[in-house]
N, C-alpha and C positions, 0 to 999 in steps of 0.2 A: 690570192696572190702569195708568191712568197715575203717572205720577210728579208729587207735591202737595208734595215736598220737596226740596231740593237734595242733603239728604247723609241716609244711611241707616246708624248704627253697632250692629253687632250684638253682643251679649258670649253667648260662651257660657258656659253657665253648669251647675256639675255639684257638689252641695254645697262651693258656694261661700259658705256661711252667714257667716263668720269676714270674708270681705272684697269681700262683693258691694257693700254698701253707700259703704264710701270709693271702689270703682273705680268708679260710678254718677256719683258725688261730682263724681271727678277729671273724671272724659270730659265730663260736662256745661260742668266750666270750662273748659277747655282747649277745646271747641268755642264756645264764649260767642268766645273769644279772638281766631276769627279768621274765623267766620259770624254771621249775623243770627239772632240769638234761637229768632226763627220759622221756618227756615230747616232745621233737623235734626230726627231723633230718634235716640232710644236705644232698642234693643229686646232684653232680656233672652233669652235664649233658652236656659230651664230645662229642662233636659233629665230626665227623671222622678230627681230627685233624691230624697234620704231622709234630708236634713236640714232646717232650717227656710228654704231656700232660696226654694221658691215662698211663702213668708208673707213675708217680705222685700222679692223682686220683685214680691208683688200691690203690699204698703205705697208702693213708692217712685214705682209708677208712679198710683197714687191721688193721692199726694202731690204729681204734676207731669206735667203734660200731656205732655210730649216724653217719657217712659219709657212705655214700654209690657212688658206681660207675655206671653209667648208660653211657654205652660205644655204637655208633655207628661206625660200619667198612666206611660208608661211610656218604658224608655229608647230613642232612636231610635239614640242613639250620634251622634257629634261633628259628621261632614259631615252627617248625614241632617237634622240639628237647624239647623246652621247651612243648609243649605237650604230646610227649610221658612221660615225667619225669614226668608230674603232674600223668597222669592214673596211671603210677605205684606207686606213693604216698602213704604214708599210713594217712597223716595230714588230719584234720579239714579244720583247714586252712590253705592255700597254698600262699606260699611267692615265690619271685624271685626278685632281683635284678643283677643288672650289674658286670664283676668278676674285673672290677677297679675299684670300689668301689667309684666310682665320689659324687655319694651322701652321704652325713656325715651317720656313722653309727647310730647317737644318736638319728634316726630319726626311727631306725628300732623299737624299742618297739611300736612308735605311730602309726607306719602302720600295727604291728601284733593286735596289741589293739582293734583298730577301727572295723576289721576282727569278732576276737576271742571274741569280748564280744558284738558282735550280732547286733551292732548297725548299721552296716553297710553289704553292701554284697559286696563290692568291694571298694581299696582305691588307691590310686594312688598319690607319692610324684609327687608336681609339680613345675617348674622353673619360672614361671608365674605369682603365681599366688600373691597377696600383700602379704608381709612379706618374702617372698623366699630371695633368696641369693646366686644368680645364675650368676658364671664370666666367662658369654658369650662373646666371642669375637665376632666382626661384621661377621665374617666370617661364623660362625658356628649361629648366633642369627637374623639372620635377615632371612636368608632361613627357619628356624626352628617356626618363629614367620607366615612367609608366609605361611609354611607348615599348621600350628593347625589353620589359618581363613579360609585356603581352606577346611580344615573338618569340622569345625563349620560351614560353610555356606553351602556346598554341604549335609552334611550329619547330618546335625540340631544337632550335640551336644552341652554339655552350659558348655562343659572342657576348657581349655587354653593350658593344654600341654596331648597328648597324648601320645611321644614316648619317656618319664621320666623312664627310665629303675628300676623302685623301685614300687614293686604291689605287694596287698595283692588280695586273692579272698579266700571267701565262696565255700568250695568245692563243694557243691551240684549246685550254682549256674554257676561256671566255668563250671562242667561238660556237664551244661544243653546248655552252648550255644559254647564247642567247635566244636560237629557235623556240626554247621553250619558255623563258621569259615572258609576260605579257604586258605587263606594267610598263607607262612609256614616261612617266615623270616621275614622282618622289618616292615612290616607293620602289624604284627600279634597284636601289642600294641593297634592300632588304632581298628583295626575290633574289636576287643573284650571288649573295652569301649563305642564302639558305639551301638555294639548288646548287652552289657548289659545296655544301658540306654533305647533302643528301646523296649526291657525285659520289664522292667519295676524297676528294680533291684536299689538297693540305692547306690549310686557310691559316693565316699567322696575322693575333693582333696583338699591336703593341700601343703602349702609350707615344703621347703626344701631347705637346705644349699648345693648345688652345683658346683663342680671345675669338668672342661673338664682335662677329662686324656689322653695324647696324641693328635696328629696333628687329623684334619680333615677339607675335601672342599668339596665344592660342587661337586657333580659329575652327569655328563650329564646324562650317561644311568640310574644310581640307581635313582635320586634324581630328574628330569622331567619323562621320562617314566616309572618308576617305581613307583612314586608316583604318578603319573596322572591315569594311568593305574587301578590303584588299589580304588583309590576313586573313579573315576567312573564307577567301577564294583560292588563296595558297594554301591552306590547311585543309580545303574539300580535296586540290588536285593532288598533291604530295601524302593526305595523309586516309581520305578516305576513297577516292574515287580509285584508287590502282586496288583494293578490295573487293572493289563491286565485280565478282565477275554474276556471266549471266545466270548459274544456277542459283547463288548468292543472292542474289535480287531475287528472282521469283519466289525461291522460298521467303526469304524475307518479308516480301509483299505477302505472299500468303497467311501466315503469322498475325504480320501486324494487322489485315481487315478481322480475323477473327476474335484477337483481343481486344480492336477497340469494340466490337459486340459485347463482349464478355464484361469490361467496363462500364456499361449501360447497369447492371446488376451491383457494380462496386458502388459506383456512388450513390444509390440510393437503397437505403434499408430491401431485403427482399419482402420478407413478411409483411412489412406496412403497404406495399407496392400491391404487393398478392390480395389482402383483404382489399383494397380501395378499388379492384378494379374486377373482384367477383362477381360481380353484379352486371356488368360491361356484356353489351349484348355480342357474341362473336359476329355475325352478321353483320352486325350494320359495321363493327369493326372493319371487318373484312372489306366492305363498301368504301370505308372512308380510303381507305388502304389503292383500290380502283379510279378513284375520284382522284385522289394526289397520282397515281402512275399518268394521267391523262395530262398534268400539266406540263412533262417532261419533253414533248413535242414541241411543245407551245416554245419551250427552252431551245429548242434546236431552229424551229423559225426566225424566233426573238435573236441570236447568235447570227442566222443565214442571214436576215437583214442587216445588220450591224458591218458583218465581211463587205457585204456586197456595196454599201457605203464606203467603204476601204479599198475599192474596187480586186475583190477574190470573192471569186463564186465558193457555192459551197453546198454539198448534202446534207437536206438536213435530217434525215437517220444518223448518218455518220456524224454530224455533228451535235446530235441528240447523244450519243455512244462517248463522245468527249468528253461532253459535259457528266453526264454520268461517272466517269472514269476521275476527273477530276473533284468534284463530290468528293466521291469515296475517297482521297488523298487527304481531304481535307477531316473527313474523320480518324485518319489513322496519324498522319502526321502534325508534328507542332507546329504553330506558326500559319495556320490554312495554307502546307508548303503544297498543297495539294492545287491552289489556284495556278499556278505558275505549271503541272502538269498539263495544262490543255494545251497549252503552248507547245510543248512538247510533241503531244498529239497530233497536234495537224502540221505541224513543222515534217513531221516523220512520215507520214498519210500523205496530207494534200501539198508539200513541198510550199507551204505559206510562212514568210521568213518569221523567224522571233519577236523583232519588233514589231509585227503585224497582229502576232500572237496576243502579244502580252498588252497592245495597244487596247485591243477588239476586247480583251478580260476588261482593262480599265475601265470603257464604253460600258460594259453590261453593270457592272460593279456600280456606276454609277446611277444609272437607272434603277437598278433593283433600290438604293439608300433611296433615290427619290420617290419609286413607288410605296418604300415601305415607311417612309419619313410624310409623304402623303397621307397614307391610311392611321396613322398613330403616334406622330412622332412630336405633333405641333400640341398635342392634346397632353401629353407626358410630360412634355415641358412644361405646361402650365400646369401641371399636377404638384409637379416638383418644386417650382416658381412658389406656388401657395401655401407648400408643406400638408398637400390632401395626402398624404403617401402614410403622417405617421399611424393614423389609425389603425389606417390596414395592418399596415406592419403588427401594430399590439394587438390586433383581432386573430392574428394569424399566429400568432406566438401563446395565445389563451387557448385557440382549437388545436394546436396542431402538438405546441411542448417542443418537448425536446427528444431527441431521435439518439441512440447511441449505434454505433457499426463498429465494429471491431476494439471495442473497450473505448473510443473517444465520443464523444457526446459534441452532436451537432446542433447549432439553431435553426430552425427554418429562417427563422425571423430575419437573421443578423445574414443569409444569403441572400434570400429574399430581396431585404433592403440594397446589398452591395447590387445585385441584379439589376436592382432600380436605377440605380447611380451610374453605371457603366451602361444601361441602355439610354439614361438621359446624357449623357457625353457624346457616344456615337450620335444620337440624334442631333443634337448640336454642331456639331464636326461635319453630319452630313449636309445639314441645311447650309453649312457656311461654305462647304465645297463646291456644293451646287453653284450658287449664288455667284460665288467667282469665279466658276467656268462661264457660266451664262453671261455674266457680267463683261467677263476678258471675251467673248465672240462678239460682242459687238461694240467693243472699245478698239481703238489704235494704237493705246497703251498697252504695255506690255506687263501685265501687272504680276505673270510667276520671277519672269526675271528681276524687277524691282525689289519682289519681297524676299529673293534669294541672296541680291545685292545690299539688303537691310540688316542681314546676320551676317554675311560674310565678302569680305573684300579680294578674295583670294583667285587666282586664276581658275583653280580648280573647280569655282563658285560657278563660274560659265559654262562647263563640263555637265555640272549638273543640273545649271538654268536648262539645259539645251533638251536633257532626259527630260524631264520634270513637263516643258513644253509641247515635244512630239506626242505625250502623253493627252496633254493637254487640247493638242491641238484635233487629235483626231476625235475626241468627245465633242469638240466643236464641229466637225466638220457632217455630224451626228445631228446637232442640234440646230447647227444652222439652215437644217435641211429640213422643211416644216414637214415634207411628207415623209422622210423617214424616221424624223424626232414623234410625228402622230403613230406610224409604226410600231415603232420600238416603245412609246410608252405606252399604250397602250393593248401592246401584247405582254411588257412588266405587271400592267396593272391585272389580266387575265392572270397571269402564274399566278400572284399574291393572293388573287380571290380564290381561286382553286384551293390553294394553302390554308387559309378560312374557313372555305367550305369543308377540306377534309375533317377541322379541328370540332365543325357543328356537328358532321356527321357521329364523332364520338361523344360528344354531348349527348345527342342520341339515345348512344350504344349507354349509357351511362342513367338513363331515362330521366334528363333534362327536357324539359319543354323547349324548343327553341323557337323562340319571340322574335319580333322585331329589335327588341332594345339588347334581349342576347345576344342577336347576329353584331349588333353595334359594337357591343363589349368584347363578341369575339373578334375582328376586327381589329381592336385596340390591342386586346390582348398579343395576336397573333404577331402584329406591327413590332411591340414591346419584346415581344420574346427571340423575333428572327434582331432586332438590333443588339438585346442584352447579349447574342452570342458572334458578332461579330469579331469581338477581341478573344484572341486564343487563351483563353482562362481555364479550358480541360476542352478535353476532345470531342470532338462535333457540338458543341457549346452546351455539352452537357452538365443538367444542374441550372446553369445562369439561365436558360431558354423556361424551364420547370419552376422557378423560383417565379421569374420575371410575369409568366404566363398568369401563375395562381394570385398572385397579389392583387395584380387587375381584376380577373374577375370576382374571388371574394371581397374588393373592394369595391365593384362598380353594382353588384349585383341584391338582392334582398331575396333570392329562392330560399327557401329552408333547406330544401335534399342538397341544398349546394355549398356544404362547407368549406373547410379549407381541404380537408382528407381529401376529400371528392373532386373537390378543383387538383389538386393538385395530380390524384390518379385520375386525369381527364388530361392532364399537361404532359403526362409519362406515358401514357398512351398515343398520346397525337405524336408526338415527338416519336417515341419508337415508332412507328409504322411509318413512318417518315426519313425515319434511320434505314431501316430494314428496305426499303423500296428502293434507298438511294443504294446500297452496299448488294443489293441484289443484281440492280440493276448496271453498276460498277464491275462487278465479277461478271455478267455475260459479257457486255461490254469488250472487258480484258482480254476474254478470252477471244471475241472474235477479230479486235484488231490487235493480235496476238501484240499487247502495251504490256510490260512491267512497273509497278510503281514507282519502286525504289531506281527502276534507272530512269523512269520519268524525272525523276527529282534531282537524280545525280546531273542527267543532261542541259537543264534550266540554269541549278545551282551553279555549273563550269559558265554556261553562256551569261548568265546576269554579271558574274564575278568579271567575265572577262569583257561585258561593258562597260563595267567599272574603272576600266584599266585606263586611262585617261590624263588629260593633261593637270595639272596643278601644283603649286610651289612646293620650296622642300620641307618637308615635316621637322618635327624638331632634330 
């Protein structure tokens, strides 16, 4: 619409029953003060409140033509609210501040000013910046000072404070950049001073006299994952995804699967690697190599049942080809950013939405810790529980020494040992996850939102109960299903022994005897080494998978041929041809459902960020 007013001031409003009505009061005079009467409005913007807030806002805008009421039946959350109330606006320019009124009002002329007489496109009072007058307590001022260097450094702004509840904007220029906004509550402040500096837009901050109205702490979910989350979701859209174009990506991807090959050779000495596995028969190598490509079916059935609980059909070649593709992301990329490409994958392929996607990863995810927390997990614990671990450790530090690569000198020992410690964590964490999924399917209680209501009180906290749940719920919906729960674990528990098996088969190659009590230890071993690489510690869990592997069987075992050297180039062996299958099998893959990685990752990273984007109070 056009604009019928000069100035347009928005309050949000969120059971603010106790002092909507003086802030209504105030803003009217103080605009009397230094505009023509008929020249403004005021537009509440109640956000599904559940005090007497909207009887309040209907009364005062009855009461006086310049108030208007702009009523949601439910909650939009902060930025979504203050957006709808700007489009419906009739002003020029467009004010908003806070309905405590923490910032002196004698400051409101200079921020409609700056606005309204063109010299600026955007203003912003700030707590910051010299001359303010800002009585921050440590509690609330030292997060809040944390908060605006992490935006200044991630996302190159030259503000000091961005989340100053007191903003003017140029309505043509607000309008131009809220389409791209995504943020709908407390960090809507932030997005929208950084996409109008990246604009190009003239942004003016100035001090202000500021008093905190009411208690406020830090809070765990709103105030780390909510503001982590969100800055770098505006740092991938602004600073890395307008990069990516398509030739950029492919090569890129290209690249990065052959380096992370070429890293297989960094981290472990070549020479010591070379001798330990001359002896390795190629054959049955080669075999084992066959044996592991056979489980990768089993992976696309194991996925096809899962979907089809989720009701989405699904090929399982094609989703044999995902799995592979995503694999291989996860040996290139940090963070296994590579799990979150399947999603991708079928999102783009079989039109199966996100949430479906990233549901169905969850589902297998969990299954695989249960199958692999079944075959070795409960056994490690009590390893660890008794302190049987140290021996090995000093057995393995007497055979093996010390390894130097490129002038620094490694321990096996002291990896070894960390491998042991980070497989027994994960196994721990898996067993207690399980436990409270299974647990919450057949309880009435709702035991993720209780324990998310336990660390934080924050509206935002429900935002993320709700994630956290959906997640939740379709593992259950898996499990509570006894023929597809018999399904699906028992086609986990097929992959895992195939895993095994490949790992016997290079025993083999290596002219181990393989026993009944070997098959057992490899087993353990195997269980030990896919959990020590669960956490992104190097790439495709290389090193912690090798460490974790060798310590178990020189400690479970009494062969003579079977030192620590030999265990260990028996761990580097399985593991490569297990790398090499997956990165092979990744690259046809790629190629035939012409996928990119690097835009696999780019497409996830924008869509996780931007479910992120949600409701929750205002940050510091």
């Amino acid at each position: 619409m056009s604009p019928s007013r000069e100035v347009s001031v928005v309050l949000p409003a969120y059971n603010e029953a106790e002092t909507l009505e003086d802030t209504v009061e105030i803003t009217l005079e103080t605009l009397e003060s230094f505009l023509p009467a008929e020249s403004f409005e005021v537009i509440v913007a109640e956000d599904g409140c559940a005090d007497r807030t909207p009887e309040i806002a209907e009364r005062l805008a009855s009461d006086d033509e310049r108030v208007r009421h702009f009523h949601s039946d439910e909650r939009l959350g902060r930025g979504k609210a203050l957006e709808a109330a700007f489009r419906a606006s009739e002003g020029e320019t467009l004010v908003y501040f806070d309905t405590d009124l923490a910032t002196d009002m004698r400051h409101l002329e200079e921020l409609v000013e700056r606005v309204r007489s063109d010299e600026f496109d955007v203003a912003t009072g700030s707590r910051w910046v010299p001359g303010a007058d800002a009585d921050r307590p440590a509690k609330r001022g030292i997060p809040s000072k944390g908060y605006n260097r992490l935006v200044r450094l991630f996302l190159r702004s030259d503000l000091l404070d961005h989340q100053c509840g007191f903003k003017a904007f140029d309505r043509e220029a607000l309008l131009s950049l809220l389409d791209d906004v995504e943020d709908e509550h407390w960090f809507w402040d932030t997005e929208v001073l950084v996409r109008a500096q990246r604009a190009g837009y003239r942004v003016a901050e100035f001090p202000v006299e500021w008093t905190p109205q009411g208690d406020s702490k830090v809070d765990l979910v709103r105030d780390v994952f909510g503001m982590g989350s969100q800055i770098l979701r505006t740092w991938w859209q602004v600073s890395v995804s307008p990069r990516l174009t398509r030739r950029v990506s492919m090569t890129a991807g290209s690249v990065l699967v052959f380096v992370a090959l070429a890293l297989m050779l960094v981290y472990l000495e070549p020479a010591a690697v070379l001798d330990a596995i001359t002896g390795a028969d190629p054959a049955l190598v080669a075999l084992s190599g066959v044996v592991y490509l056979l489980s990768w079916p089993l992976r696309g059935l194991r996925y096809r049942d899962i979907l089809s609980r989720l009701d989405y059909d699904g090929d399982t070649w094609f989703l044999t080809g995902a799995i592979f593709i995503s694999q291989t992301g996860n040996l290139v990329f940090p963070a296994r950013a590579g799990d979150a490409v399947r999603a991708y994958v079928v999102k783009a392929r079989r039109s199966i939405p996100y949430p479906t996607g990233f549901a169905s990863l969850a589902v297998e995810r969990v299954f695989d810790l249960l199958s692999i927390t079944v075959l070795g997990g409960t056994v490690l614990l009590g390893l660890v529980a008794t302190g049987g671990t140290d021996e090995v450790v000093a057995a393995i530090a007497a055979d093996v020494g010390t390894i130097t690569i490129g002038g620094e000198t490694l321990n096996p020992a002291a990896a070894a040992e960390t491998a042991m410690g980070v497989a027994a964590g994960v196994g721990l964490v898996a067993i207690l996850a399980v436990v409270v999924i299974v647990v919450n399917a057949r309880r009435d209680t709702n035991l993720v939102r209780r324990g998310v209501r336990a660390i934080s009180n924050d509206s935002y906290a429900e935002y993320v109960a709700g994630v956290i749940e959906r997640f939740v719920g379709d593992v259950e919906r898996v499990i509570s299903d006894r023929g597809a729960f018999l399904r699906v674990g028992v086609g986990s528990l097929a992959i895992w022994t195939l895993d095994v098996v490949t790992a016997l088969i290079v025993f083999a190659a290596f002219g181990i005897p393989v026993t009944p009590y070997l098959t057992a230890v490899a087993f353990f071993a195997v269980s030990v080494g896919n959990l020590a690489k669960i956490l992104p510690l190097s790439p495709g869990g290389i090193g912690l998978y090798e460490g974790a592997f060798t310590i178990i069987v020189v400690g479970l075992t009494a062969v003579p041929e079977l030192t620590a050297l030999v265990a260990l180039g028996i761990a580097i062996v399985d593991h490569a041809v297990k790398n090499l299958i997956t990165v092979a099998g990744g690259l046809v893959s790629m190629a035939w459902l012409n996928v990119s990685l690097t835009t696999a990752v780019a497409e996830t990273e924008g869509e996780t960020g931007a479910s992120a984007a949600e409701t929750g109070d205002e940050a510091a």
